[in-house]
Steps between C-alpha positions, in 0.01 A plus 500: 500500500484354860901527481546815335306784680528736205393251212245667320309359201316655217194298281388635173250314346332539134076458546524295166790249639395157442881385642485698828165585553494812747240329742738167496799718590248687824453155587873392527637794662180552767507142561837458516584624822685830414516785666210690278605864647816423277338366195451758201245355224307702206298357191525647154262516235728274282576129458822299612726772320450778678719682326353486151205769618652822452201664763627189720844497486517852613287458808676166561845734492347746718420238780863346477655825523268568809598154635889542453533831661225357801238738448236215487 
């Protein structure tokens, strides 16, 4: 991210996720040194698949979408 200017990145993290716990991935990325203004991160109520959630999976789809086309 300090090389590329444009980098973006995007978190999604399930509230149940005993793997990648959403308050262990704040940590990395806050304390990480990134540039936080870049930095796109939302928690689902799901577990490490977010996917499997039907109610998740479609908000988790609506915040890529957002992401892609840089409306967030």
């Amino acid at each position: 991210m300090r090389d590329n200017s444009g980098m973006r990145l995007f978190f999604g993290s399930g509230h149940y996720d005993l793997m990648a716990a959403p308050l262990s991935v704040k940590r990395n990325y806050t304390h990480g040194g990134l540039p936080l203004e870049r930095i796109t991160a939302h928690d689902y109520p799901a577990g490490h698949m977010i996917f499997v959630s039907k109610k998740a999976l479609s908000t988790l789809s609506s915040d890529l979408r957002a992401f892609i086309s840089g409306d967030q």
